[in-house]
C-alpha positions as CSV (number, residue, x, y, z in Angstrom):
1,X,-1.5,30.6,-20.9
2,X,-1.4,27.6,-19.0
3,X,-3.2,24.0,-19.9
4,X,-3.9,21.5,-17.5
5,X,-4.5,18.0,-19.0
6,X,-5.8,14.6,-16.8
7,X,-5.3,11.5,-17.7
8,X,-7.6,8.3,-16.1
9,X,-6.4,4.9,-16.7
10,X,-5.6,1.2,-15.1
11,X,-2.8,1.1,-18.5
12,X,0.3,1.9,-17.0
13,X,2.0,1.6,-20.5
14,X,-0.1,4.2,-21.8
15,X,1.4,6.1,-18.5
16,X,4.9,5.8,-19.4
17,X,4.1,6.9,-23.0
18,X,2.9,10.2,-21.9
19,X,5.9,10.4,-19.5
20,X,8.0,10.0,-22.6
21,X,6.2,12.2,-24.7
22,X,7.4,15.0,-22.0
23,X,10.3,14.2,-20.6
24,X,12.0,17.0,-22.7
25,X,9.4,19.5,-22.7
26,X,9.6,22.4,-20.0
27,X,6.3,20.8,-18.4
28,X,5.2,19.3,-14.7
29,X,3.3,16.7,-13.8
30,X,2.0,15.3,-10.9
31,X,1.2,11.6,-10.9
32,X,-1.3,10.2,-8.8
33,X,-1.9,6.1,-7.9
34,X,-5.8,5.7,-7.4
35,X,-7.0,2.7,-5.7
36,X,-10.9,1.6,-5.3
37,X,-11.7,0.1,-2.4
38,X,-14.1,-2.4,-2.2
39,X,-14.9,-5.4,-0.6
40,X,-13.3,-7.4,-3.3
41,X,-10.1,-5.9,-2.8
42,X,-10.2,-6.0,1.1
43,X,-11.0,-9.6,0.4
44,X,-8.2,-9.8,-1.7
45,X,-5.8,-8.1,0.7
46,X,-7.0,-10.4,3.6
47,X,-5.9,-13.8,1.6
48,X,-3.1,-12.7,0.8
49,X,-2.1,-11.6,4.5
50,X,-3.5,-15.6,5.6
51,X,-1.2,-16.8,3.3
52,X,2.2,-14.9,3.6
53,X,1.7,-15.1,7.8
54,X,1.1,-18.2,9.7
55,X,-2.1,-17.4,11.2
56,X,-3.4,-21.0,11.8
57,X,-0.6,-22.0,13.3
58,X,-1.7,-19.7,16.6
59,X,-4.4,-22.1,18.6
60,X,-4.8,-19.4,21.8
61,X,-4.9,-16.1,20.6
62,X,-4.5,-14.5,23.9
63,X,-1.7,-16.8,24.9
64,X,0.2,-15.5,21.8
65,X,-0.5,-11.6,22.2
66,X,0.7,-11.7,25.5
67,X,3.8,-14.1,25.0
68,X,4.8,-11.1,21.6
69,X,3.8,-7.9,23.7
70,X,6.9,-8.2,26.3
71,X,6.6,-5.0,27.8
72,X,10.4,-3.2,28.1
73,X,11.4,-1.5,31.2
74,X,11.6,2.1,31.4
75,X,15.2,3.4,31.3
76,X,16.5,4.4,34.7
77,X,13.2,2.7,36.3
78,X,13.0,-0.5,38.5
């Protein structure tokens, strides 16, 4: 007989417990990462985008797109 058990928690100790617990043990497991999304965390994710990349520092937008998207020549084309 087989048993299925599921575990939901933001604890990542209580995570590595379990994974302990069965390390020996003929078992499987499958391990799943479960992120909400919300506006909070899109939020969150846009900060810390702003602040890792120099966004201000580009005054004409256009000017820069075009100046980073050098186009490459095809090979064996003129």
């Amino acid at each position: 007989m087989e048993h299925t058990i599921t575990v939901k928690t933001d604890n990542p100790l209580i995570i590595d417990r379990i994974l302990q617990l069965i390390k020996d043990e003929p078992a499987t497991f499958t391990l799943e990462n479960e992120r909400k999304k919300n506006s909070d965390d899109l939020l969150s994710i846009m900060n810390e985008i702003a602040e890792k990349k120099n966004i201000q520092g580009i005054k004409d937008p256009l000017k820069w797109q075009k100046e980073i998207r050098k186009d490459k020549g095809l090979t064996g084309r003129k």
